[in-house]
PDB file of N, H, CA, C and O in Angstrom:
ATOM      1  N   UNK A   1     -11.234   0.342 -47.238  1.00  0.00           N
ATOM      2  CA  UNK A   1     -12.001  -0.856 -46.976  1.00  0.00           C
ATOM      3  C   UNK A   1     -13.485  -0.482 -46.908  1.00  0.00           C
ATOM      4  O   UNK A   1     -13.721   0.543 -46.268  1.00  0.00           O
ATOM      5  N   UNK A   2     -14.710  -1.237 -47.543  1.00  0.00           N
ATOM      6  H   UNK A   2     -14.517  -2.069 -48.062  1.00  0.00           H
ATOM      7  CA  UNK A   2     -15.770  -1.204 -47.253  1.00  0.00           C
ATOM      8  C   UNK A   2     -16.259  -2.079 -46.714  1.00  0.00           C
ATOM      9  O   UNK A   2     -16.090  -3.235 -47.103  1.00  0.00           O
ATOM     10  N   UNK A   3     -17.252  -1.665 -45.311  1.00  0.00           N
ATOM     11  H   UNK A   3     -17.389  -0.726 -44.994  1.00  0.00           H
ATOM     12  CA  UNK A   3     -18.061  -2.762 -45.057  1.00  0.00           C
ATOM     13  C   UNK A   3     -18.977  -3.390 -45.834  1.00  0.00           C
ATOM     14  O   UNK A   3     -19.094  -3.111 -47.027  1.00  0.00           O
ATOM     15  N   UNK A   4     -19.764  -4.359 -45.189  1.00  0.00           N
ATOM     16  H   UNK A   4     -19.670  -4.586 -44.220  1.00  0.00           H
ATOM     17  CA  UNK A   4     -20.574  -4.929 -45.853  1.00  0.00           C
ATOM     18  C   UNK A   4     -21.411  -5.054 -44.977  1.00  0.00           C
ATOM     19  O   UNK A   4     -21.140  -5.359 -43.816  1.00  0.00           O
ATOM     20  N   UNK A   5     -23.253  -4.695 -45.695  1.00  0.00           N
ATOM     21  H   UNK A   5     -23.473  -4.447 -46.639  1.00  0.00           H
ATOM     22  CA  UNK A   5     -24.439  -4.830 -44.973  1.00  0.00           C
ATOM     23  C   UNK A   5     -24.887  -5.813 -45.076  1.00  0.00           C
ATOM     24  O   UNK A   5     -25.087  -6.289 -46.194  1.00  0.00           O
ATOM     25  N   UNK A   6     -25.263  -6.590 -43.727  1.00  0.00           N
ATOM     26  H   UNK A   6     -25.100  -6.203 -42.819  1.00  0.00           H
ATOM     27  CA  UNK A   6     -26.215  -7.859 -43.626  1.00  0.00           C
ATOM     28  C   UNK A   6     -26.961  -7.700 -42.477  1.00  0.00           C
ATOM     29  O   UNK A   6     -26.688  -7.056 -41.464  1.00  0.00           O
ATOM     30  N   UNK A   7     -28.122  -8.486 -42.798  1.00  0.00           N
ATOM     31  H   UNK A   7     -28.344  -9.009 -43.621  1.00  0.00           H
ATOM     32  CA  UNK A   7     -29.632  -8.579 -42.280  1.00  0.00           C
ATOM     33  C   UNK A   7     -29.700  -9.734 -41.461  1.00  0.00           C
ATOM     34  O   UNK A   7     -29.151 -10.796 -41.752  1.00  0.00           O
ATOM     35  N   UNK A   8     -30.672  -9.444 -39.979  1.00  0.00           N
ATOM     36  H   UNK A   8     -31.118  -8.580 -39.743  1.00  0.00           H
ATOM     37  CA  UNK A   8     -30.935 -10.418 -39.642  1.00  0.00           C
ATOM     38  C   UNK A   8     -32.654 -10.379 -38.882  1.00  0.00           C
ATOM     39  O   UNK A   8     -32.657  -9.344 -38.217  1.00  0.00           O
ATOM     40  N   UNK A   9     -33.428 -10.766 -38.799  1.00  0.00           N
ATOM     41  H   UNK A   9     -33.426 -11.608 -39.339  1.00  0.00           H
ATOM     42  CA  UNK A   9     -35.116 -10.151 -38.034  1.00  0.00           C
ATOM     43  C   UNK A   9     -35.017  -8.751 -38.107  1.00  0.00           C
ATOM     44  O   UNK A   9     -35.230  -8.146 -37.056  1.00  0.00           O
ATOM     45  N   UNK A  10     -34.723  -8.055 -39.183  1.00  0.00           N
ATOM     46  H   UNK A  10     -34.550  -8.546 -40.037  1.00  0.00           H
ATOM     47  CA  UNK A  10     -35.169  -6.431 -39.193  1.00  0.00           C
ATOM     48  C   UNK A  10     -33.743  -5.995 -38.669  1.00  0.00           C
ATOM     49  O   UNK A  10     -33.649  -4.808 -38.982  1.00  0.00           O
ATOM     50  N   UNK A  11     -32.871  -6.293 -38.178  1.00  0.00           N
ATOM     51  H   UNK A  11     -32.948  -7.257 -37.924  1.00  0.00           H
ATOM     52  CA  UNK A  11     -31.893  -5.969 -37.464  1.00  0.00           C
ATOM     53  C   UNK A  11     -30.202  -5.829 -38.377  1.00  0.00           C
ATOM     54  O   UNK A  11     -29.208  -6.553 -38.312  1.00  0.00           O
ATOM     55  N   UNK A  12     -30.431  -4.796 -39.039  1.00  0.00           N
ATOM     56  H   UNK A  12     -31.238  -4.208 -39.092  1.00  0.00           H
ATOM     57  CA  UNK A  12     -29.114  -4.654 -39.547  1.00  0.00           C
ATOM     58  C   UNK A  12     -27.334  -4.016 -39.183  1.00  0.00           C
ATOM     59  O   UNK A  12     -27.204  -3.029 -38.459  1.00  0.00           O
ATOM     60  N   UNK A  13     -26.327  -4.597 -39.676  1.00  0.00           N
ATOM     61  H   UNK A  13     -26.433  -5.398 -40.264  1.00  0.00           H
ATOM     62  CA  UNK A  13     -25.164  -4.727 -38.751  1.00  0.00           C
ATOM     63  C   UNK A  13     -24.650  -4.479 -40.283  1.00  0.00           C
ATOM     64  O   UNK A  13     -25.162  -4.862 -41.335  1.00  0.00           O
ATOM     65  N   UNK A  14     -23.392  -3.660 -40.044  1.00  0.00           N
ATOM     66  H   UNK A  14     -22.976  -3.349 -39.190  1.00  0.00           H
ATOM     67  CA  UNK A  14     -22.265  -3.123 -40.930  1.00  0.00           C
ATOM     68  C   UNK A  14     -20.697  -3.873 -40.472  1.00  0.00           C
ATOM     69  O   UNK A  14     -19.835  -3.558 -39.651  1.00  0.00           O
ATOM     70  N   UNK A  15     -20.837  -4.983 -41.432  1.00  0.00           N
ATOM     71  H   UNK A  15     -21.538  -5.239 -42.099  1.00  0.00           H
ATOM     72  CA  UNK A  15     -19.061  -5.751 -40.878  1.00  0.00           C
ATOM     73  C   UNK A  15     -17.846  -5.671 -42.088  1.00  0.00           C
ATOM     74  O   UNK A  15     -17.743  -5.310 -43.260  1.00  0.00           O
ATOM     75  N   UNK A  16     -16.946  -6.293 -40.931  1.00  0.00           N
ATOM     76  H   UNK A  16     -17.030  -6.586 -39.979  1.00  0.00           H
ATOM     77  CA  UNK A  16     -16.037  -5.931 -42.026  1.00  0.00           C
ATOM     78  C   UNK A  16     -15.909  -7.406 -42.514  1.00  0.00           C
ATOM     79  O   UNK A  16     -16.189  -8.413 -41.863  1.00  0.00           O
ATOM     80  N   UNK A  17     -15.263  -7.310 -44.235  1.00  0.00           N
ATOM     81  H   UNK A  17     -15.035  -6.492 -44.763  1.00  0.00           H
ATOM     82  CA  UNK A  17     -15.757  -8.543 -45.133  1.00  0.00           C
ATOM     83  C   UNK A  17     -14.999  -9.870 -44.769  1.00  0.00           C
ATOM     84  O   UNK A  17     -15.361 -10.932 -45.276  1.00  0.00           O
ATOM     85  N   UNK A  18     -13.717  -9.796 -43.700  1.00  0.00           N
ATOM     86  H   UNK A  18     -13.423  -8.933 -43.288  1.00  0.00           H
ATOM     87  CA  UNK A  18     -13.712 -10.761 -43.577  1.00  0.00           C
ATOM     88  C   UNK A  18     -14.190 -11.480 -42.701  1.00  0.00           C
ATOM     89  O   UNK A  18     -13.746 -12.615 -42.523  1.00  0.00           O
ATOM     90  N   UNK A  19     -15.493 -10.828 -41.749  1.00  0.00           N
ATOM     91  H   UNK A  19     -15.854  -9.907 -41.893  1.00  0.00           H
ATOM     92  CA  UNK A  19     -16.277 -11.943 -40.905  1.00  0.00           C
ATOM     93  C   UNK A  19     -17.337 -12.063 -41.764  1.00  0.00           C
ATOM     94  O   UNK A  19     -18.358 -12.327 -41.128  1.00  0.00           O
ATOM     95  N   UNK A  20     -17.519 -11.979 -42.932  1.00  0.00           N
ATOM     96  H   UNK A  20     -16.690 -11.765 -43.449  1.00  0.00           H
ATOM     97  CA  UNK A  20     -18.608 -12.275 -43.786  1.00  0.00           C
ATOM     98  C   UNK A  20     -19.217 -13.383 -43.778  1.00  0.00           C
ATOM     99  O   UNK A  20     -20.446 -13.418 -43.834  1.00  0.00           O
ATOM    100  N   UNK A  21     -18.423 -14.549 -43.705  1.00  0.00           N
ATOM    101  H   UNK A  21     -17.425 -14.521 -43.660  1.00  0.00           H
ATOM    102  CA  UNK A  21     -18.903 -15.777 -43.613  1.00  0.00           C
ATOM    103  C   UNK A  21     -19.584 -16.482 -42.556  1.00  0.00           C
ATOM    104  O   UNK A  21     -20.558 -17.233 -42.603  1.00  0.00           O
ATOM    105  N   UNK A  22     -18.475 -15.867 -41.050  1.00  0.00           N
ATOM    106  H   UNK A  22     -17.683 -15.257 -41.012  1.00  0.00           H
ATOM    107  CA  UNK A  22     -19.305 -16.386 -40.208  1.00  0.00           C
ATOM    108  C   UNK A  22     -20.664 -16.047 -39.319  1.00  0.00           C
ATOM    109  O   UNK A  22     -21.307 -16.588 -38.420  1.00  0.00           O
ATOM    110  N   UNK A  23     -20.727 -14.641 -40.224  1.00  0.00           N
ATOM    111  H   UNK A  23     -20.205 -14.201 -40.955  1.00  0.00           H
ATOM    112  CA  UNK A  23     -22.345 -14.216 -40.070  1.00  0.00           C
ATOM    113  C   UNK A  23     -23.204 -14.932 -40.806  1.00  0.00           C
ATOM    114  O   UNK A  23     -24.229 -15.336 -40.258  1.00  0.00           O
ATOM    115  N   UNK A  24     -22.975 -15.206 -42.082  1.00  0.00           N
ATOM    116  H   UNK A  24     -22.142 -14.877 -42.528  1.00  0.00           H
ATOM    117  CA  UNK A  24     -23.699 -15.976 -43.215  1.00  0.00           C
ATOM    118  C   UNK A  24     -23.922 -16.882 -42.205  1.00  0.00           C
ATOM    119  O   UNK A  24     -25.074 -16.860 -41.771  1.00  0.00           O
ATOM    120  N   UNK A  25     -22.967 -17.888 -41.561  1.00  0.00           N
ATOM    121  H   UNK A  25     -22.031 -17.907 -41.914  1.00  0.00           H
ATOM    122  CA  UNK A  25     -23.045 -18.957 -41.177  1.00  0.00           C
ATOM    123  C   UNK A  25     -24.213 -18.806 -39.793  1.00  0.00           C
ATOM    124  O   UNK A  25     -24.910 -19.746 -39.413  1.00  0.00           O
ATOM    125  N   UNK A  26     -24.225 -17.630 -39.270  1.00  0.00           N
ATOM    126  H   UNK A  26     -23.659 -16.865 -39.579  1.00  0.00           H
ATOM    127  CA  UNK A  26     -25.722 -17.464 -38.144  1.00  0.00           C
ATOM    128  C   UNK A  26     -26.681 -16.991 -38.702  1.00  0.00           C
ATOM    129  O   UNK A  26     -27.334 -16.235 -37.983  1.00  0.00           O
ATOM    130  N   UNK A  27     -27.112 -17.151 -39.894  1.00  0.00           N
ATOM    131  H   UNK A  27     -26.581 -17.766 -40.478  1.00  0.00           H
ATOM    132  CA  UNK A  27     -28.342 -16.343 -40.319  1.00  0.00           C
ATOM    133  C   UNK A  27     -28.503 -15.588 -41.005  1.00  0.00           C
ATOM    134  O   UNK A  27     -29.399 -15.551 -41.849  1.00  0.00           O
ATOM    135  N   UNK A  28     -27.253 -14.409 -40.708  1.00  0.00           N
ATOM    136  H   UNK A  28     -26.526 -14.439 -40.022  1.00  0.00           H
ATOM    137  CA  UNK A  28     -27.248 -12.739 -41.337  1.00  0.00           C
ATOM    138  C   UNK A  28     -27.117 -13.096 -42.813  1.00  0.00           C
ATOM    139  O   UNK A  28     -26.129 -13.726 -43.192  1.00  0.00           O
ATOM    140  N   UNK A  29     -28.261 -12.646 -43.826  1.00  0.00           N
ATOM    141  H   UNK A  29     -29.063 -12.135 -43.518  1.00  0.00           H
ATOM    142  CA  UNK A  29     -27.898 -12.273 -45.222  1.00  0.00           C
ATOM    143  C   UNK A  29     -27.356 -10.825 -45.578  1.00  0.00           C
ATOM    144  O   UNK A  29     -27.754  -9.800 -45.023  1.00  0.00           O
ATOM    145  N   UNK A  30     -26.667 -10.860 -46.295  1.00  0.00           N
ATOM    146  H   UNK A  30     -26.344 -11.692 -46.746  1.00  0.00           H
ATOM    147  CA  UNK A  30     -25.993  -9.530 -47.229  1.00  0.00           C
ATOM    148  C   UNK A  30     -27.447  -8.959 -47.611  1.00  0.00           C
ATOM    149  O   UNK A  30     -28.560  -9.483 -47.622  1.00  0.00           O
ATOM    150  N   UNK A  31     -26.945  -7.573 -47.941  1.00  0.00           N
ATOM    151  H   UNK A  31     -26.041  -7.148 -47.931  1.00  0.00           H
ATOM    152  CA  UNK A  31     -28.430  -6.575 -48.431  1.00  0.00           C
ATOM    153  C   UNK A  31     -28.078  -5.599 -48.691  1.00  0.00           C
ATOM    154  O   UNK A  31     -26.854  -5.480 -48.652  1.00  0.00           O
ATOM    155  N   UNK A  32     -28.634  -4.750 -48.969  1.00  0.00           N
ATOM    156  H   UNK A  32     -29.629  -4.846 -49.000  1.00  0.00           H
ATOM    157  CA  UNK A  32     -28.681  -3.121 -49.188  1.00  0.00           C
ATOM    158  C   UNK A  32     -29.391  -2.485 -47.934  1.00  0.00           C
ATOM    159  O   UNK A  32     -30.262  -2.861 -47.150  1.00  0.00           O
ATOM    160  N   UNK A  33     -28.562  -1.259 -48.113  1.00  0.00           N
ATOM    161  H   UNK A  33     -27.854  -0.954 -48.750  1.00  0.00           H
ATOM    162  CA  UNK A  33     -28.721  -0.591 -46.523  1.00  0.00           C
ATOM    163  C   UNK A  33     -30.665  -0.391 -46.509  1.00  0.00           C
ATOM    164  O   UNK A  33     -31.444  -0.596 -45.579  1.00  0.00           O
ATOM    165  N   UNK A  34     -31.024   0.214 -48.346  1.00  0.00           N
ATOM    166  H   UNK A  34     -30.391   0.381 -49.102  1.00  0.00           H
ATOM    167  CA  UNK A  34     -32.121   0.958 -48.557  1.00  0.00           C
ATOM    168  C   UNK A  34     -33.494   0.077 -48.196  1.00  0.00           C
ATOM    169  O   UNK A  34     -34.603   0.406 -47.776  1.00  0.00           O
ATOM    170  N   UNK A  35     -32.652  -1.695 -48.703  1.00  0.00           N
ATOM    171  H   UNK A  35     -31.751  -1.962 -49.044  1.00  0.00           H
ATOM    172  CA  UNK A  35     -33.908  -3.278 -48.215  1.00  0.00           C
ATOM    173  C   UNK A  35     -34.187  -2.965 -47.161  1.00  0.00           C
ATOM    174  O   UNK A  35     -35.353  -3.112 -46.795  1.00  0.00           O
ATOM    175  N   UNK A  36     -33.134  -2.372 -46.218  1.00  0.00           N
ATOM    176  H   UNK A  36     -32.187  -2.252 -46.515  1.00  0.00           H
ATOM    177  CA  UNK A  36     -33.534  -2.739 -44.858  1.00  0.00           C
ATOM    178  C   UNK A  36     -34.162  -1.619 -44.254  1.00  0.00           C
ATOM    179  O   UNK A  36     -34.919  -1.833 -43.307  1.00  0.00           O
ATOM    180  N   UNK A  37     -33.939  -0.268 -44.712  1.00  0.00           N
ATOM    181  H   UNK A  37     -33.324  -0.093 -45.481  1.00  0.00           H
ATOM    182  CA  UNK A  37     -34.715   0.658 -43.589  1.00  0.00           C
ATOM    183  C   UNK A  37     -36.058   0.617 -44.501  1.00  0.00           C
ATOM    184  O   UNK A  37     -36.829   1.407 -43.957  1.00  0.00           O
ATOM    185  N   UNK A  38     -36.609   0.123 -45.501  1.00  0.00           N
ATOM    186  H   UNK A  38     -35.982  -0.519 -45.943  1.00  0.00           H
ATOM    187  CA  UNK A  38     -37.444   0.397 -46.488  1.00  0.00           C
ATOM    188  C   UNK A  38     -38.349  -0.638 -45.164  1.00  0.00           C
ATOM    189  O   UNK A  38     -39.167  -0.071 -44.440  1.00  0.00           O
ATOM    190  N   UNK A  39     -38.086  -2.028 -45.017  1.00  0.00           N
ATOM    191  H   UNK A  39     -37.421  -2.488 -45.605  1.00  0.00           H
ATOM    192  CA  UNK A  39     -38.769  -2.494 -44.084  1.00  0.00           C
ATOM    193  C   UNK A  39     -39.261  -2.507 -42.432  1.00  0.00           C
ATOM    194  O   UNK A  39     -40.162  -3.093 -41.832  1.00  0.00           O
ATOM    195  N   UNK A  40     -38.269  -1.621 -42.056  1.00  0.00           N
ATOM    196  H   UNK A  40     -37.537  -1.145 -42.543  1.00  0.00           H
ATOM    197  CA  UNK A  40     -38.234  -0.909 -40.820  1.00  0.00           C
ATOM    198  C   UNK A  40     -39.372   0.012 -40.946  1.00  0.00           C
ATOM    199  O   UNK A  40     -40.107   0.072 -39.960  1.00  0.00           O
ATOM    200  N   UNK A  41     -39.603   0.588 -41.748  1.00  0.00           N
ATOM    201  H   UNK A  41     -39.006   0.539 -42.549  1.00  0.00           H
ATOM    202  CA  UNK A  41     -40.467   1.903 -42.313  1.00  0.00           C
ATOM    203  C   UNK A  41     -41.797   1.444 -42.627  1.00  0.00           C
ATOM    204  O   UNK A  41     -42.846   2.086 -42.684  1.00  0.00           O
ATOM    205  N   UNK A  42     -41.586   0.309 -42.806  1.00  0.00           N
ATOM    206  H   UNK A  42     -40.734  -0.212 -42.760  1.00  0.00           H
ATOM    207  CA  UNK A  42     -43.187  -0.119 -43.562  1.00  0.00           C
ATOM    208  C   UNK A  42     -43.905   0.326 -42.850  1.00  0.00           C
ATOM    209  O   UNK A  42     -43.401   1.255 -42.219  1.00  0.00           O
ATOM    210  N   UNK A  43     -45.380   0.021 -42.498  1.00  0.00           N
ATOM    211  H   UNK A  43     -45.790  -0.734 -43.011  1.00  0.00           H
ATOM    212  CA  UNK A  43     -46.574  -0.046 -41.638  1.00  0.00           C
ATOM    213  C   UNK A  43     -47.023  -1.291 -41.517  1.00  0.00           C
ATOM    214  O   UNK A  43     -47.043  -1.883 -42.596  1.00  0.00           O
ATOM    215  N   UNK A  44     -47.493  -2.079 -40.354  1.00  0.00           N
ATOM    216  H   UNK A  44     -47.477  -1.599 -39.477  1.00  0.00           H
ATOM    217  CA  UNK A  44     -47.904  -3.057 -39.296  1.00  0.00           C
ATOM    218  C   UNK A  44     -49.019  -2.556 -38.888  1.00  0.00           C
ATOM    219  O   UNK A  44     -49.480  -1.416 -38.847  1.00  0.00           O
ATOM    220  N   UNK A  45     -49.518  -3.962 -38.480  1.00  0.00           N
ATOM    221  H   UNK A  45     -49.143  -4.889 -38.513  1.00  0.00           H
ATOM    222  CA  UNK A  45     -50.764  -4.039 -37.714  1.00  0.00           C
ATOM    223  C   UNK A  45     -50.175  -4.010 -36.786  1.00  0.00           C
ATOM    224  O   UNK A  45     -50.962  -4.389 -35.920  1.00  0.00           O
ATOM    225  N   UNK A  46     -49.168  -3.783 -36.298  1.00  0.00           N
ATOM    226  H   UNK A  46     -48.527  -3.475 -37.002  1.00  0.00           H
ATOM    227  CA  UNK A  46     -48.658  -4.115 -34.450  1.00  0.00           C
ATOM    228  C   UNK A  46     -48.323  -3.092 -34.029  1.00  0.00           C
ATOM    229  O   UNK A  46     -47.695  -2.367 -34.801  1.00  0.00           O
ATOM    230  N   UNK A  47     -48.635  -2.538 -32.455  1.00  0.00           N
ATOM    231  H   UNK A  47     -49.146  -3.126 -31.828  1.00  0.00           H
ATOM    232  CA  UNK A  47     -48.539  -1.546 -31.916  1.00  0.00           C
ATOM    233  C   UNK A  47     -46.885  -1.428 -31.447  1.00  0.00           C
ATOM    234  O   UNK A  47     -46.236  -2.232 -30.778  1.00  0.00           O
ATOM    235  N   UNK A  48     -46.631  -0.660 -31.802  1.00  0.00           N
ATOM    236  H   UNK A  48     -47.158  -0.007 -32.346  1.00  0.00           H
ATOM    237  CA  UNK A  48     -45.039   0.245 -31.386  1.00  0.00           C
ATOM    238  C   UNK A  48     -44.947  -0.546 -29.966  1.00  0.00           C
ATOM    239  O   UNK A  48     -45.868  -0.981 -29.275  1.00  0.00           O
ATOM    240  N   UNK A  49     -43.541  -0.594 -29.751  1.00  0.00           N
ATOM    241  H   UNK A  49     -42.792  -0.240 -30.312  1.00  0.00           H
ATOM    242  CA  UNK A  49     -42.822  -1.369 -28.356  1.00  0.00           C
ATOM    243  C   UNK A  49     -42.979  -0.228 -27.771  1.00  0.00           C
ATOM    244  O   UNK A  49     -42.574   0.754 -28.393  1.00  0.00           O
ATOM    245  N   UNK A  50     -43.623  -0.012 -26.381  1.00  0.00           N
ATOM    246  H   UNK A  50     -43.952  -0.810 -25.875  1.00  0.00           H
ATOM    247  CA  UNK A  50     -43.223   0.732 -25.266  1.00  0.00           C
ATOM    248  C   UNK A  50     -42.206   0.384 -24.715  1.00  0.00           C
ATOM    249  O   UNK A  50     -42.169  -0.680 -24.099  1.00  0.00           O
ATOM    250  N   UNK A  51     -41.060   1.263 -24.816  1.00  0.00           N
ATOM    251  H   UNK A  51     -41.090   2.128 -25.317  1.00  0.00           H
ATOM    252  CA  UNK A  51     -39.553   0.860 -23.930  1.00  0.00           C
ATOM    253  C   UNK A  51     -39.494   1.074 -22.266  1.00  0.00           C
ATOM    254  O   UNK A  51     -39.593   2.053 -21.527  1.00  0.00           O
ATOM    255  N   UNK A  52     -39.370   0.245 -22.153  1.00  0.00           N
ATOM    256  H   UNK A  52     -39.290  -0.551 -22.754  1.00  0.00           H
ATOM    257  CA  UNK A  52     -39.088  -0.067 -19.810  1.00  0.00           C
ATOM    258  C   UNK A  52     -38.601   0.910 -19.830  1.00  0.00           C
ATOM    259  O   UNK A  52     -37.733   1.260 -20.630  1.00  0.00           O
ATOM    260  N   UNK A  53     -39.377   1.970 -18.361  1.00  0.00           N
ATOM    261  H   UNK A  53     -40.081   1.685 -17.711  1.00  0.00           H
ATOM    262  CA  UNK A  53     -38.482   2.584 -17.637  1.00  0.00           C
ATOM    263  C   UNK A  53     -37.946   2.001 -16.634  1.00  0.00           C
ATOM    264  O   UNK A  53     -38.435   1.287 -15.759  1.00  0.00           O
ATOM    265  N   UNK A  54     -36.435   2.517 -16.911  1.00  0.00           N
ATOM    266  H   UNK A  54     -36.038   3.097 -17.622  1.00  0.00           H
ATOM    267  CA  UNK A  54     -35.266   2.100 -15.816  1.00  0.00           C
ATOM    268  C   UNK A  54     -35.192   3.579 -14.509  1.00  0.00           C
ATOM    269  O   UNK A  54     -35.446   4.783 -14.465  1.00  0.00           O
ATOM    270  N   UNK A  55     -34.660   2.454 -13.595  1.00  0.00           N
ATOM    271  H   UNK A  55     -34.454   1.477 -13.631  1.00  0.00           H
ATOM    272  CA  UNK A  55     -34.529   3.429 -12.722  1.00  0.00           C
ATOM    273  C   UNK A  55     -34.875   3.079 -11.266  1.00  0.00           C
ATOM    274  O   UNK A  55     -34.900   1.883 -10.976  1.00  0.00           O
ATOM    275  N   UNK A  56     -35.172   4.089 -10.217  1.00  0.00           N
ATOM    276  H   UNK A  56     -35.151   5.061 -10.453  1.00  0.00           H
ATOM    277  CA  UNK A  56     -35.658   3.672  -9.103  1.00  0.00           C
ATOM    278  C   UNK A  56     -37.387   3.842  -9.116  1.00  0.00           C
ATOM    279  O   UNK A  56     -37.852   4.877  -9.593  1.00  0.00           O
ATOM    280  N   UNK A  57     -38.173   2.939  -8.653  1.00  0.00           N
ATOM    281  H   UNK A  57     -37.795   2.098  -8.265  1.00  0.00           H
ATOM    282  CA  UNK A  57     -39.317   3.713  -8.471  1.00  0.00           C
ATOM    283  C   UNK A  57     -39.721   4.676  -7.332  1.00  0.00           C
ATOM    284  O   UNK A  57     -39.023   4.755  -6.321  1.00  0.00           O
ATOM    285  N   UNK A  58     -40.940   5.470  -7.502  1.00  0.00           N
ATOM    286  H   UNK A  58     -41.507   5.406  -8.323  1.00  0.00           H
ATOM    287  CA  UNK A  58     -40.838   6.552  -6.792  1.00  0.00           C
ATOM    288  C   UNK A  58     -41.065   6.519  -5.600  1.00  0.00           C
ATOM    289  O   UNK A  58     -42.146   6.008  -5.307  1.00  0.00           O
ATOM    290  N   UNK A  59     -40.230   7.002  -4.491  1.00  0.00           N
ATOM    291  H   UNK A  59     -39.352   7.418  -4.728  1.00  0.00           H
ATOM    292  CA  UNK A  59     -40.558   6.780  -3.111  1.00  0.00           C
ATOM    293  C   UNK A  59     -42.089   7.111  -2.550  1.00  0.00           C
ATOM    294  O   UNK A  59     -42.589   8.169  -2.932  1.00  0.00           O
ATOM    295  N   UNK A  60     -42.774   6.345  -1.755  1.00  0.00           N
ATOM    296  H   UNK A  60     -42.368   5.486  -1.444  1.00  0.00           H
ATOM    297  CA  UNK A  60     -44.154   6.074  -1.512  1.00  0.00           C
ATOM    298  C   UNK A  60     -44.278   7.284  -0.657  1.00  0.00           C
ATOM    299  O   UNK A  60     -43.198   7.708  -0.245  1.00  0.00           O
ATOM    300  N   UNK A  61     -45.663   8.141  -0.180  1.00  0.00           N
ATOM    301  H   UNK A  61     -46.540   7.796  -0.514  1.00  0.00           H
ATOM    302  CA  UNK A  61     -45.476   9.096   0.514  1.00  0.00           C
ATOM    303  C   UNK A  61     -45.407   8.514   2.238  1.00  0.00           C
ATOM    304  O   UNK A  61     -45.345   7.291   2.366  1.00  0.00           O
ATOM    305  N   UNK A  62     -45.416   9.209   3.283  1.00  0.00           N
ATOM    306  H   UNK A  62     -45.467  10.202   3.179  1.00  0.00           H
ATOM    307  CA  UNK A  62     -45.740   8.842   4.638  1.00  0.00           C
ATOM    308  C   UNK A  62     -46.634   9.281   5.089  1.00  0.00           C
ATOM    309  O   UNK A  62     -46.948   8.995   6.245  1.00  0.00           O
TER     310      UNK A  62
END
């Protein structure tokens, strides 16, 4: 069996063909794996996401 690649805001997902449709049906288009990291890769005027640190913050001194 092969999956099948579809696209959705930059965000690509590998399914299997028989939920094909009801991704079609939210948005996701079919693509090539290469469409999609080719646009991941590009260059932007927009600065990179800083990812949240999780966790506790640091205990205050006394």
């Amino acid at each position: 069996m092969r999956l099948v690649t579809v696209a959705k805001n930059g965000e690509c997902l590998d399914v299997h063909p028989e939920t094909l449709a009801e991704h079609q049906k939210l948005g996701w288009v079919v693509c090539e794996r290469e469409e999609v990291e080719a646009e991941e890769t590009a260059p932007t005027d927009e600065a990179p996401e800083v990812p949240k640190r999780r966790g506790r913050p640091p205990k205050k001194a006394e």
